[in-house]
Structures are given as structure tokens and as C-alpha cells.
C-alpha positions in Angstrom: 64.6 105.2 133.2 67.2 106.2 130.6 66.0 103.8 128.1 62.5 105.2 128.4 63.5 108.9 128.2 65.8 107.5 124.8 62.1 106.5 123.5 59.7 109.3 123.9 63.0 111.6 122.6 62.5 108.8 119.2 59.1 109.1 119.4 59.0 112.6 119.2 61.8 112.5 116.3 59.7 110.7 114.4 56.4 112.5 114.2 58.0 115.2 113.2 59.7 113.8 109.7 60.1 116.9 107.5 61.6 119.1 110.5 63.9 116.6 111.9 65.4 116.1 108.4 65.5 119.6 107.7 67.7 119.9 111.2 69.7 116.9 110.5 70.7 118.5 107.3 73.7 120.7 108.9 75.0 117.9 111.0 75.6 115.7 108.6 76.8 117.8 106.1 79.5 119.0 108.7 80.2 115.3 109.7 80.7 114.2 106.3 83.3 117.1 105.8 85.0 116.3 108.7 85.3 112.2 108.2 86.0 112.3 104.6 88.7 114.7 105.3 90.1 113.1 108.1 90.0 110.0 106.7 91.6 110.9 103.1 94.5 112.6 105.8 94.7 109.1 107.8 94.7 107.1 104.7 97.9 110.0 103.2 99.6 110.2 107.0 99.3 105.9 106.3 101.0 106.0 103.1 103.7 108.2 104.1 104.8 106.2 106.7 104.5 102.8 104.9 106.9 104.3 102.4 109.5 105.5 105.0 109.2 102.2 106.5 110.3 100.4 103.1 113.4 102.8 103.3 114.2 102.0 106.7 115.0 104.2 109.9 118.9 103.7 109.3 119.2 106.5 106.4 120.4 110.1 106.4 119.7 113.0 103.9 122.1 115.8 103.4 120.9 118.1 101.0 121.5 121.9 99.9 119.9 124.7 101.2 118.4 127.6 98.8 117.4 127.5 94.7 114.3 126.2 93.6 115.3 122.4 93.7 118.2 119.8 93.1 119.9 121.5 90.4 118.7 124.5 90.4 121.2 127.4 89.7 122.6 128.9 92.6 122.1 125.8 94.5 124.9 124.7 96.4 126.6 121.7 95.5 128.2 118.7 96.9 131.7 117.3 96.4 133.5 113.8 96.6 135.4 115.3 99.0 132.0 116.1 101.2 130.8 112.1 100.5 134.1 110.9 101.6 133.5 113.3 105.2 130.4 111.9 105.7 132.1 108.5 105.7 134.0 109.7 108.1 130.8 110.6 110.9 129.6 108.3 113.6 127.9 105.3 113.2 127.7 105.7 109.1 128.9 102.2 107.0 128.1 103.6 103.8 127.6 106.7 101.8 126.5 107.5 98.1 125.6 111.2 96.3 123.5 111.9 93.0 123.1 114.3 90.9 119.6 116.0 89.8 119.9 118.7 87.1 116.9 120.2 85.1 117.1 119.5 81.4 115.2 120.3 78.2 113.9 117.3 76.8 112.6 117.2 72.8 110.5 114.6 71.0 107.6 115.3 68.2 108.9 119.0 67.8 108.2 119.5 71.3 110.2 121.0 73.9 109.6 120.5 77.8 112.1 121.1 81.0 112.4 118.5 83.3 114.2 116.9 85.8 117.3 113.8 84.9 119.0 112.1 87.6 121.6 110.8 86.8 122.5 107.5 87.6 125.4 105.9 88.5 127.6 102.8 86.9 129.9 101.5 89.4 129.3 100.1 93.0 127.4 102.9 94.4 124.7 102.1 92.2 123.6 99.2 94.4 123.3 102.0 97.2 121.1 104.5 95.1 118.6 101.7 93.9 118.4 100.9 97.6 117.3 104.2 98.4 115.8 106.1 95.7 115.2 103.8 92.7 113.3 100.6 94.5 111.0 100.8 91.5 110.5 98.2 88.8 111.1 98.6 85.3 107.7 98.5 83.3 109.6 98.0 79.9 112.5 97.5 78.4 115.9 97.7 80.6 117.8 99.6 83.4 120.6 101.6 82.4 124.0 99.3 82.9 127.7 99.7 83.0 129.1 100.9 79.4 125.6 102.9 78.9 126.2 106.3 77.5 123.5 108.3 75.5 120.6 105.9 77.0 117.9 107.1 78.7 115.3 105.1 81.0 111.8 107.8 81.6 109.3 107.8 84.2 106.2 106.7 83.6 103.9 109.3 81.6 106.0 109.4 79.4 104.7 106.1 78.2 101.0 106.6 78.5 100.5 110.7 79.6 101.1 111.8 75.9 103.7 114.5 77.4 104.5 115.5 73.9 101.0 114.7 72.2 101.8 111.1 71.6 103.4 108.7 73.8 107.0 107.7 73.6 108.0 104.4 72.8 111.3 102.3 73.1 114.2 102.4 70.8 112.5 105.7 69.9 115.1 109.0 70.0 115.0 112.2 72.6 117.2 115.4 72.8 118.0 116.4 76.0 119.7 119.6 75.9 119.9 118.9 72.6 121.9 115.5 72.4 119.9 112.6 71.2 119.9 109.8 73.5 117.8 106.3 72.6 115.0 105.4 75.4 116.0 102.1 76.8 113.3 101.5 79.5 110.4 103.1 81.4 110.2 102.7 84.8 106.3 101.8 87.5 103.9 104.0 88.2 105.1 105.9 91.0 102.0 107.9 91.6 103.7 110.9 92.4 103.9 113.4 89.2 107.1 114.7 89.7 109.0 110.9 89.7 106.8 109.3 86.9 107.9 112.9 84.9 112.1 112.0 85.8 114.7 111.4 83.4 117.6 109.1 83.9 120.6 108.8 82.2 124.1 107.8 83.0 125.6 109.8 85.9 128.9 110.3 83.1 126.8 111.0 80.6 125.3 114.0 83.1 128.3 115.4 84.1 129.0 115.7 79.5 126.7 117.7 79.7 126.7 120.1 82.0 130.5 120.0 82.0 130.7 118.8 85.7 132.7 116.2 87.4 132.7 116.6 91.1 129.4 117.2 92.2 126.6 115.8 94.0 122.9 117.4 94.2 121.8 115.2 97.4 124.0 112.7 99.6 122.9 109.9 101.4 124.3 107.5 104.1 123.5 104.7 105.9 123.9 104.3 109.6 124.9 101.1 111.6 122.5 98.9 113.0 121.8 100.0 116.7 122.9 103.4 116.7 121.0 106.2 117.0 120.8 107.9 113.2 120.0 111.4 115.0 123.5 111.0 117.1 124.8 110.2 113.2 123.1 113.1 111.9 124.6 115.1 114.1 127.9 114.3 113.6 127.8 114.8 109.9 126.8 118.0 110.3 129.7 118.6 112.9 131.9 116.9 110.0 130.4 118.9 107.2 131.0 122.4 108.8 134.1 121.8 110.0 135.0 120.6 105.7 132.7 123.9 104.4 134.5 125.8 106.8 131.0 127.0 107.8 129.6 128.4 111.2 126.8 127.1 113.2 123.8 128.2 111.8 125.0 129.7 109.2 125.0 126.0 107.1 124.4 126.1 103.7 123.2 122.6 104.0 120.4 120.5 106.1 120.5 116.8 107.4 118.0 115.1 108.2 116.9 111.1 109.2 114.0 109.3 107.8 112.1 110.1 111.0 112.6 113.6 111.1 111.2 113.9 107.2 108.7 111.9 108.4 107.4 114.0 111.3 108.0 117.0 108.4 105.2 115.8 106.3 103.2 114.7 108.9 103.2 118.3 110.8 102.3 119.5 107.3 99.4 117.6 106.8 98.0 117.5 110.4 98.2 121.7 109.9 95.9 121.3 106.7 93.5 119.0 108.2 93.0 121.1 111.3 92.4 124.4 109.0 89.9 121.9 106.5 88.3 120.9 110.0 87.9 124.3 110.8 86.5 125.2 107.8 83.9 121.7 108.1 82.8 122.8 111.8 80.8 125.8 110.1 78.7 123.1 109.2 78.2 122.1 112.4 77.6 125.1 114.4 74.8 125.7 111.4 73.3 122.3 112.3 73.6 123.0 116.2 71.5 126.5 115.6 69.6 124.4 113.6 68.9 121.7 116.1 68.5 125.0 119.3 66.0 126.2 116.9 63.7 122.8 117.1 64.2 122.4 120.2 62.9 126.3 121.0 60.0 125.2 118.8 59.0 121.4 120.6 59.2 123.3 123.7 56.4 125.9 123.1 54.3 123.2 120.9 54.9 120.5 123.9 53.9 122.9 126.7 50.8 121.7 128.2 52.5 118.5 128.1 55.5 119.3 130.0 52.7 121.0 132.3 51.0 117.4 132.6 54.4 115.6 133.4 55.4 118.1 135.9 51.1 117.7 137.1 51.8 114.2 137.6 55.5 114.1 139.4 57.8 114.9 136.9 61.0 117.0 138.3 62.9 119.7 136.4 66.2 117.7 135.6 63.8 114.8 134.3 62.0 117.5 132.0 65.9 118.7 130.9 67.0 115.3 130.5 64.4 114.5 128.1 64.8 117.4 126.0 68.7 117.0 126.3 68.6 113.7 124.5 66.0 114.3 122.2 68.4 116.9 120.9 71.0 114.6 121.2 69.5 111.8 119.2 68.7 114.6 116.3 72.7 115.1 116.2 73.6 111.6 116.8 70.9 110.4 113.6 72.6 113.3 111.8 76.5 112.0 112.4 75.5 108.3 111.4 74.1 109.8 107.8 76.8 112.3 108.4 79.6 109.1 108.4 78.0 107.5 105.6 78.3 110.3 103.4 81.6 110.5 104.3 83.3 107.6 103.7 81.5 107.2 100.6 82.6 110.7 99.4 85.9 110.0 100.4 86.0 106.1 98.9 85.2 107.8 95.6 88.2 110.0 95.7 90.3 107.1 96.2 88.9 105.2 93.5 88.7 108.5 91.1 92.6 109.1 92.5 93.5 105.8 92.2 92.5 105.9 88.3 93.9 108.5 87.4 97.1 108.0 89.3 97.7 104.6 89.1 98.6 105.0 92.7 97.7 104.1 96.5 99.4 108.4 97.3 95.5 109.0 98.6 93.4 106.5 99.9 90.5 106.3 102.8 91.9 105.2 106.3 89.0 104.9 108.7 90.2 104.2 112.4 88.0 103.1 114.6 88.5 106.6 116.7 87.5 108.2 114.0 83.7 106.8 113.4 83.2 106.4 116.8 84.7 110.1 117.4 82.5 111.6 114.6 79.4 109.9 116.4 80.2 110.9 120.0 80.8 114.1 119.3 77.7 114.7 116.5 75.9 113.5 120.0 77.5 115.8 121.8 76.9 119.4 119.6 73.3 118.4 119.6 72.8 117.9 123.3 74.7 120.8 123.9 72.3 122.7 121.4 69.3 121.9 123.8 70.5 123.0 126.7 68.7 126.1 127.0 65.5 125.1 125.2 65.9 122.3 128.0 65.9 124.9 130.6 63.5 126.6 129.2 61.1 123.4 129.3 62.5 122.3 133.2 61.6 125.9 134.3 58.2 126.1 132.9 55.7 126.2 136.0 52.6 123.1 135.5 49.7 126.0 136.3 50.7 127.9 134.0 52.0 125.5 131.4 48.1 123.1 131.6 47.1 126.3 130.7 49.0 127.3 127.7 47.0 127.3 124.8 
């Protein structure tokens, strides 16, 4: 019975080319928003996680609260005094800090500001590769032990033209107006901000900024089998207690890999939901689109809805009918609708992927997600015949044989 009711709603689909396209049009324009969207989110949410995963669940972030970044002035600082307190907190085996300041950097008679970590020489640095520099060197070398006025640059610096031509090594920089020789260049990273880093010697740093006993970020690794969020906490306990700060009133945050985690995925789940939103316009367009067929097949099909009904048809098989007629026209719509999409967003991988040299945005299709996009395309057209539906069901067969 169903399966015959699925053909005559076909049927009637199809004599009807020009209008059912026309009323497709909304649906899968809305679909296609909403799985290319989704999908480009997955495929970022994916990404994200497969990177935190690489750093491990075991690590802890303490960083600074206020200025405009690591470095920035009027950004708190951290001490060695703080890195040997953190030692000190539950369940943490190992601890390191680094320093991030914002530099001016000069090559070709051109001056840009960016960021220079620097890095450190002795036993820490084992720690700090671990956690923030797990990147290969493209060319040249790492900065080593008895380094001083080296510098190892991100990425675009090699092939970005950052300073209308492309650096080289062994060629010479200024930062802050001190030449240093470029030693190495380190992966693609994808993200702009790393492949736009500096690195130099952490000594070399603290020359030039006249430091010695400060930290931008610190970092500390918890023991295997303890909860990091009971560490976490006790760091913070630690750290107020050395700051001789109040609850709440920290001028610093910690925070595990899970926690940053959950940060970025909050973020993007709160864009996608607003690009959704934004989408479904489409698709309450294509379900007044599809309502407004349906109005129309019911007034051209009257005297045969008076013949069905002449011959034993009953109301709710008259409604059903209509209801998956108008179903079908969204489904049909969602599967060109899913098409479109994953091609629209397979293209911004690829265009991403060439221009970024990284994996930062790629399409994640889950199966929930095609089969989602279909059920519910079927769904927003069935529900957009259900009063043309009624309409039809209520339609009395004297009256309807004798429309004309």
C-alpha cells in the first residue's frame, strides 16, 4: 500500500518537470548550506582533537590573564620562582616556561612586528619541543647549545614573500635591530600565526629585552593516572598562595588539554549553529515553495481526488498521498541538496589545502550527517503538505467529480 502511494507521489513528480525543479530549488540550496557547513565544522572539530591527542591528555597550561597576547605590555609575567611552585602541585613530574615577546623584524628595507619565542638551550628544551615545537625542520638546522644571534623562522618566511622576496639561509635579519643569521625554517604549520614565528635563543631574548626571570606561558606535565584537572587545581591553589592573590581575583588561568579542547569546540559548535540558522532560511523558502505546489496539484487534481474518494478512497489515504508526494519533492531536493554540498565543501578543502599547505579545514562527512540532512529534507517537505493534504482529504467526491 505504502509502496504504491510512493509511486503515484513519483508519478506525479515527474509530469510535472519544470515545477518540481523550480520547488526543489530552495531545498537544496538550504541543504547544501547546511552539509557543507557542517561538514567543514566536523572536518575543523576532527582536527582539533587529533592535534590535542598528539599532545596528550597529561599537560597543563598556565598562562597570563590581560594584554593583547604573550608578551604584550602589561601582561603579567611568570617567574622561576612560579615554575619551581608548580613543581611543587599534585600529581605534576615536570615543568618548563617560555618566553613570547613581539619583535620588529627587518630584511630588504622592510620592517614588520612579529612574534619570537624564544627557545631554550639546556634540559628543558627536550620539554618545550615535546609540547610546542613537534614540528620538523624544512631546512637548514635547529637552534643548539652555544647558539646566540641565530634565528630559525616559520614557514612564510621561506615561500610567503613576507618582505617582497623570500628569505633564504645564511641570509641576515634585524630584529629590534640586532642582526641575527637565519639558520633553519621550520614545516608548514598551516596556522598563519606559527608559520609567521620567530625563534631565537631564549638568552639571546632575554639581551634583548633586558629580562632574566620571566616566562610568558608555563607548562607541566602530570603523572600517568592522575586526574590533570585534580592537578590543575592544585596549581592554581599553589600559584595564589606564591602571587599572594585571592580567589577570583587571579591574574592567571590554568587550564588541561581537555578543557582547551572543549574551549574551541564550544566556539565552533556556537558558529555553526548561527551559520545553520542563517542556511534554514533556505529551507523554510523551499517548504513555502513546496506548500505552494502542493496548494496548486490539489486544485489541478480535484476531480481526481473526487474519483478516488467515488471509488473507496478514505480521507487519511487521500492525506497520505499528498503527504509523501510532498515529501518525496524535499527528499529529491536533500539528495541534490547533499551533493552540492559536499562538493562545495570538498573544494574548500582542496582550495584551503593549497593555499595553506595544511589539513586546519577539511570535509568530515559522518554518516549522521547525510543521513540527517536526508531525513530531515523529508521531513520539511511532508510537513509543508500538510494542509494542502487536508485540503485534498476534506474535499467532498460530489462536489469534487464536478469541479471543472
Amino acid at each position: 500500500m505504502i509502496k504504491d502511494f510512493f509511486k503515484l507521489g513519483w508519478s506525479n513528480i515527474t509530469k510535472r518537470k519544470l515545477r518540481s525543479w523550480l520547488t526543489m530549488i530552495g531545498i537544496f540550496i538550504g541543504i547544501a548550506a547546511v552539509v557543507s557547513l557542517v561538514s567543514l565544522g566536523q572536518g575543523l572539530n576532527k582536527y582539533i582533537d587529533d592535534e590535542f591527542a598528539k599532545l596528550g591528555k597529561d599537560k597543563i597550561y598556565i598562562q597570563p590573564k590581560g594584554g593583547f597576547g604573550p608578551g604584550a605590555e602589561g601582561t603579567p609575567v611568570f617567574s622561576e620562582r612560579d615554575l619551581k611552585e608548580v613543581n611543587k602541585a599534585v600529581g605534576v613530574i615536570d615543568s618548563a616556561g617560555m618566553s613570547m615577546k613581539t619583535v620588529k623584524i627587518e630584511f630588504n628595507d622592510i620592517i614588520r612586528y612579529f612574534y619570537a619565542a624564544g627557545i631554550p638551550t639546556d634540559d628543558t628544551r627536550r620539554f618545550i619541543d615535546e609540547l610546542f615545537l613537534n614540528y620538523d625542520i624544512e631546512k637548514g638546522r635547529n637552534i643548539k647549545a652555544g647558539d646566540k644571534y641565530k634565528v630559525v623562522l616559520g614557514h612564510y618566511y621561506l615561500d610567503r614573500m613576507l618582505f617582497e622576496k623570500n628569505v633564504k639561509l645564511g641570509d641576515k635579519v634585524l630584529i629590534n635591530d640586532v642582526e641575527f643569521r637565519v639558520i633553519g625554517f621550520y614545516e608548514i604549520i598551516g596556522n598563519p600565526g606559527d608559520d609567521q614565528n620567530i625563534y631565537i635563543p631564549q638568552e639571546t631574548l632575554n639581551e634583548l629585552y633586558g629580562i632574566d626571570d620571566e616566562f610568558s606561558v608555563l607548562i607541566a606535565k602530570t603523572t600517568p593516572g592522575i586526574d590533570p584537572k585534580r592537578s590543575a587545581e592544585s596549581i592554581e591553589k599553589t600559584l595564589r598562595k606564591s602571587r599572594d592573590v585571592e580567589e577570583g581575583s587571579e591574574d592567571f588561568y590554568v587550564q588541561t588539554t581537555d578543557e582547551i579542547m572543549d574551549s574551541f569546540n564550544n566556539i565552533l559548535l556556537i558558529v555553526q549553529i548561527v551559520l545553520i540558522g542563517i542556511a534554514a532560511i533556505s529551507l523554510l523558502v523551499g517548504g513555502i515553495g513546496i506548500m505552494n505546489t502542493m496548494y496548486t496539484a490539489v486544485l489541478e487534481r480535484t476531480k481526481e481526488i473526487g474519483i478516488m474518494k467515488a471509488i473507496g478512497a478514505r480521507n487519511s489515504s487521500i492525506m497520505i498521498l499528498f503527504l509523501i508526494e510532498s515529501g518525496i519533492l524535499g527528499l529529491v531536493g536533500g539528495i541534490i541538496g547533499v551533493g552540492i554540498g559536499m562538493g562545495i565543501s570538498k573544494s574548500v578543502e582542496l582550495i584551503a589545502t593549497s593555499a595553506l599547505q595544511s589539513k586546519l579545514l577539511q570535509a568530515y562527512f559522518p554518516w549522521y550527517l547525510i543521513v540527517g540532512s536526508l531525513l530531515f529534507s523529508f521531513i520539511v517537505g511532508s510537513l509543508s503538505g500538510v494542509f494542502p493534504a487536508r485540503q485534498a482529504a476534506k474535499q467532498k467526491p460530489v462536489d469534487a467529480l464536478r469541479y471543472e
